[in-house]
C-alpha positions as a Python dict, from the first residue, in 0.01 Angstrom:
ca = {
    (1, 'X'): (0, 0, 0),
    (2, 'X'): (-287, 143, -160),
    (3, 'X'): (-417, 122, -576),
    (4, 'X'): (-245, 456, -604),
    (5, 'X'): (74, 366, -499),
    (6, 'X'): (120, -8, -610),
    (7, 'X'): (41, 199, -955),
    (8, 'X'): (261, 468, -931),
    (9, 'X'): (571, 229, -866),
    (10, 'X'): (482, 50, -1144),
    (11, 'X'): (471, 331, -1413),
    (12, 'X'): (840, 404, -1209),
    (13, 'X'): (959, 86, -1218),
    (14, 'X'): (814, 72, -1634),
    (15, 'X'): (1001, 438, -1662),
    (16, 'X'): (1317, 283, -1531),
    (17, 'X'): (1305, 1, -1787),
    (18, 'X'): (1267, 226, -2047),
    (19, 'X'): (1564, 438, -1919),
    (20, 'X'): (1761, 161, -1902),
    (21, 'X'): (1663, 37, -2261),
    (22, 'X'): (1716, 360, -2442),
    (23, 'X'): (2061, 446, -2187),
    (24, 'X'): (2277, 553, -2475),
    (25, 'X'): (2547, 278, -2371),
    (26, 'X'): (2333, 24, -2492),
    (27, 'X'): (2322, -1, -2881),
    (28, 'X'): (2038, -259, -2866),
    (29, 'X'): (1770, -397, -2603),
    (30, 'X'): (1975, -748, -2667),
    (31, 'X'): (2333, -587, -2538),
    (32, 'X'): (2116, -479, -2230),
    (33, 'X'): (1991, -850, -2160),
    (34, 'X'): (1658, -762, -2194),
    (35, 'X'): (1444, -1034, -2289),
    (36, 'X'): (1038, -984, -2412),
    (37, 'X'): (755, -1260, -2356),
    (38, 'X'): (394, -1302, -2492),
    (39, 'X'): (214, -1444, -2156),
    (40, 'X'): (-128, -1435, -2348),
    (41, 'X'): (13, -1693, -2585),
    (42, 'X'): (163, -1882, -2297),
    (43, 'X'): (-129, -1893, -2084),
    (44, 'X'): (-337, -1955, -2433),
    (45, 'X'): (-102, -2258, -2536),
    (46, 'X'): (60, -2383, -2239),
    (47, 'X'): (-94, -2801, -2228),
    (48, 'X'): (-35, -2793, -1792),
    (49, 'X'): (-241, -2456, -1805),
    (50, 'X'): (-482, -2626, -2025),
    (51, 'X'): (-545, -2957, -1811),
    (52, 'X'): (-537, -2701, -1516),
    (53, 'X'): (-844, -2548, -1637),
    (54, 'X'): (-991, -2884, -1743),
    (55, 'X'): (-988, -2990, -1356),
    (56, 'X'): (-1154, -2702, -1298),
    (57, 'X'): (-1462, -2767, -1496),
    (58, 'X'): (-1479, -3122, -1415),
    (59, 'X'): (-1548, -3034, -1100),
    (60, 'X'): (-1750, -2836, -1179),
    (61, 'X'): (-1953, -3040, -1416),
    (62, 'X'): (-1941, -3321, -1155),
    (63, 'X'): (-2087, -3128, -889),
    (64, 'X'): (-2401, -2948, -1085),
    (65, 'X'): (-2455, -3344, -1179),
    (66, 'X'): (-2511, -3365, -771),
    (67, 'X'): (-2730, -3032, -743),
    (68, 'X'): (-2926, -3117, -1041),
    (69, 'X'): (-3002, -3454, -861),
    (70, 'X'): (-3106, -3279, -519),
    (71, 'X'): (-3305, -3006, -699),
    (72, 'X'): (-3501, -3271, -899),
    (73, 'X'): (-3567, -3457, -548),
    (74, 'X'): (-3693, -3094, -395),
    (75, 'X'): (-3926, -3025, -665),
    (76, 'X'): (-4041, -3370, -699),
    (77, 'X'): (-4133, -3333, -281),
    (78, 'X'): (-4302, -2950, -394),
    (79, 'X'): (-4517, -3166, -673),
    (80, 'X'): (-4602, -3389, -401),
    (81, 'X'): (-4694, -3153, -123),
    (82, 'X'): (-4905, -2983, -382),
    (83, 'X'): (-5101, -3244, -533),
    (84, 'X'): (-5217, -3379, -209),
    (85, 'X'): (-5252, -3045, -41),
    (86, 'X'): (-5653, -3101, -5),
    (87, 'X'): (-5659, -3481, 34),
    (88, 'X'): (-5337, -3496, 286),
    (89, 'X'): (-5351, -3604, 653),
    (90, 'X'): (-5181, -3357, 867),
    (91, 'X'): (-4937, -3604, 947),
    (92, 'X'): (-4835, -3683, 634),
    (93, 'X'): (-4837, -3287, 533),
    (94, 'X'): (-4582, -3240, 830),
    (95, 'X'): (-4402, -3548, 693),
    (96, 'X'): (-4377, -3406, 366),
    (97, 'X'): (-4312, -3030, 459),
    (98, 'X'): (-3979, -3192, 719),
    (99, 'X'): (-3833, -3422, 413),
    (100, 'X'): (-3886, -3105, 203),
    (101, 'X'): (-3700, -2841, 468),
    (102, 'X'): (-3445, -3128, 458),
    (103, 'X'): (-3392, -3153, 110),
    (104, 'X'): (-3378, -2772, 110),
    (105, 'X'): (-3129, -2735, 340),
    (106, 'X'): (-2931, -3019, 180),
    (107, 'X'): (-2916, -2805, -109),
    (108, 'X'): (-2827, -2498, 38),
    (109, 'X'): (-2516, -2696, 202),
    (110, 'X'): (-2442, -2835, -144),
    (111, 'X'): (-2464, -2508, -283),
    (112, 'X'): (-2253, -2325, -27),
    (113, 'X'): (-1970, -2634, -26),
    (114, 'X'): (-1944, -2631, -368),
    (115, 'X'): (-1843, -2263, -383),
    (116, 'X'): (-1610, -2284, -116),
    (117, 'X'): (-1456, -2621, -268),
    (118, 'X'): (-1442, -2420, -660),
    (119, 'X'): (-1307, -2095, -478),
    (120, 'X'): (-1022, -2331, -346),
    (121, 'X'): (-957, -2471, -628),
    (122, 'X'): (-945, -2172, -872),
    (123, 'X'): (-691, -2016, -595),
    (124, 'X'): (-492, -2315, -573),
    (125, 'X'): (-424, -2355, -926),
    (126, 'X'): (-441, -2020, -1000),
    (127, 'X'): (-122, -2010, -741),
    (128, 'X'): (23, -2296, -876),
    (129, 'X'): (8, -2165, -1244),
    (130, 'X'): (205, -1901, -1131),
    (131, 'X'): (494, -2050, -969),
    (132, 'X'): (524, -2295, -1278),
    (133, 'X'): (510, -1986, -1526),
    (134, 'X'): (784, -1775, -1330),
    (135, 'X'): (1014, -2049, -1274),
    (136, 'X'): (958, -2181, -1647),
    (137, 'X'): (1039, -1737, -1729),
    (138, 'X'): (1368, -1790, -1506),
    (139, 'X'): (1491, -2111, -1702),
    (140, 'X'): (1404, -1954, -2052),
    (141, 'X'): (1568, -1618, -1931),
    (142, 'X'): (1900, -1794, -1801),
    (143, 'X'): (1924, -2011, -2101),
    (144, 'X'): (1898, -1704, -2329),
    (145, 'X'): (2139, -1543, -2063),
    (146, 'X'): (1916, -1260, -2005),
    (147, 'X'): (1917, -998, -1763),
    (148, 'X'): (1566, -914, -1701),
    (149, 'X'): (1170, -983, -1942),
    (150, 'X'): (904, -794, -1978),
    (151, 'X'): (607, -877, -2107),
    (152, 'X'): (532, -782, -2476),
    (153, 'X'): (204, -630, -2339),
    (154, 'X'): (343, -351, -2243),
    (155, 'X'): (686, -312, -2475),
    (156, 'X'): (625, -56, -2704),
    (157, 'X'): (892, -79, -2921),
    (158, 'X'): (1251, -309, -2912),
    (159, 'X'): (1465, -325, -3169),
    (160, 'X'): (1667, -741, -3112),
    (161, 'X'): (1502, -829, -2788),
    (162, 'X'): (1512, -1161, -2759),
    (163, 'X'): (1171, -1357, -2763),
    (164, 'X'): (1131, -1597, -2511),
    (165, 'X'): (774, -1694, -2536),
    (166, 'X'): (828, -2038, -2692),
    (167, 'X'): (1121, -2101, -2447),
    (168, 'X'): (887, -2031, -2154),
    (169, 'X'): (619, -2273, -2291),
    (170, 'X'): (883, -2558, -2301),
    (171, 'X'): (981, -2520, -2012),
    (172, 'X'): (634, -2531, -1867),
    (173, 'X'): (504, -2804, -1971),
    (174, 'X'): (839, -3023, -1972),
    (175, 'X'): (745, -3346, -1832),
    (176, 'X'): (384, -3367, -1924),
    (177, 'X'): (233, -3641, -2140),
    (178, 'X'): (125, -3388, -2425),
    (179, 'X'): (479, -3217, -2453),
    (180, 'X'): (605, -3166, -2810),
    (181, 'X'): (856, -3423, -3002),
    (182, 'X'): (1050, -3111, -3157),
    (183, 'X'): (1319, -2864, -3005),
    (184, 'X'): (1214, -2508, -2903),
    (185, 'X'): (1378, -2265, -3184),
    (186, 'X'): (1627, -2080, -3013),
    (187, 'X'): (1531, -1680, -2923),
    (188, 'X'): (1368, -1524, -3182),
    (189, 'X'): (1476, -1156, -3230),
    (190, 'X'): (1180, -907, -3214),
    (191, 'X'): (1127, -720, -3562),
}
């Protein structure tokens, strides 16, 4: 499916929402079971989304500690190489010019296994994330007893839609260390 496409059944599947919301049956997006969510403040807010993140840039901090370390060693051997260059043996020169290829290379494998561990990671969590935010949505949405959410980025107008938002970010972080002592408020009703 091309960017056309995927877009064009999502401005149909958007219409049909809309449809459905304004169907003439329905008195109010509540009566429909329509539900609206604020993912921004959810992914802003959300403490497992948070330490997510965190574990990112640890390991990222942790690993520029390493680089730092071999680049220091490289240009320490490139100080060396050129202070001596006149006064040098050849065999020391060679010496020095192999440790230095070496250290070079050991920071180009650093470099390269660093991105490829930090690409992993990001898609890991970045997957994970998103399984723990739509099953936290589902819970929310069939405690509220809803029939379908959409996001409030692109509701335009709902008059009683039930807000979720705060529902969804129990639900996420239930079980972690940070969670709040107090009770999610029940659905708020959109103004």
């Amino acid at each position: 499916m091309n960017v056309s496409s995927a877009m064009t059944k999502r401005l149909l599947i958007l219409a049909a929402m809309v449809v459905a919301v304004s169907f003439p049956g329905f008195a109010r997006a509540d009566e429909a079971g329509l539900g609206s969510i604020d993912l921004r403040k959810v992914y802003q807010s959300s403490v497992r989304i948070k330490a997510a993140v965190e574990s990112i840039q640890k390991l990222e901090v942790d690993s520029k500690a390493n680089l730092e370390r071999i680049i220091s060693e490289v240009k320490a051997l490139e100080a060396k190489l050129k202070e001596g260059k006149q006064t040098q043996k050849k065999e020391e020169k060679e010496k020095l010019e192999a440790k230095l290829k070496a250290k070079q290379d050991q920071l180009k494998e650093e470099r390269q296994a660093l991105r490829v561990k930090l690409a992993f990671k990001h898609k890991s969590v970045e997957t994970e994330i998103r399984v723990k935010v739509k099953e936290a949505i589902d819970k929310a949405a069939q405690e509220a007893n809803l029939k379908g959410v959409i996001s409030d980025t692109v509701l335009l107008y709902s008059k009683g839609m039930p807000d979720i938002t705060d529902n969804v970010l129990k639900f996420l972080d239930a079980g972690l260390a940070k969670k709040s002592q107090k009770k999610p408020a029940p659905a708020k009703k959109a103004k």
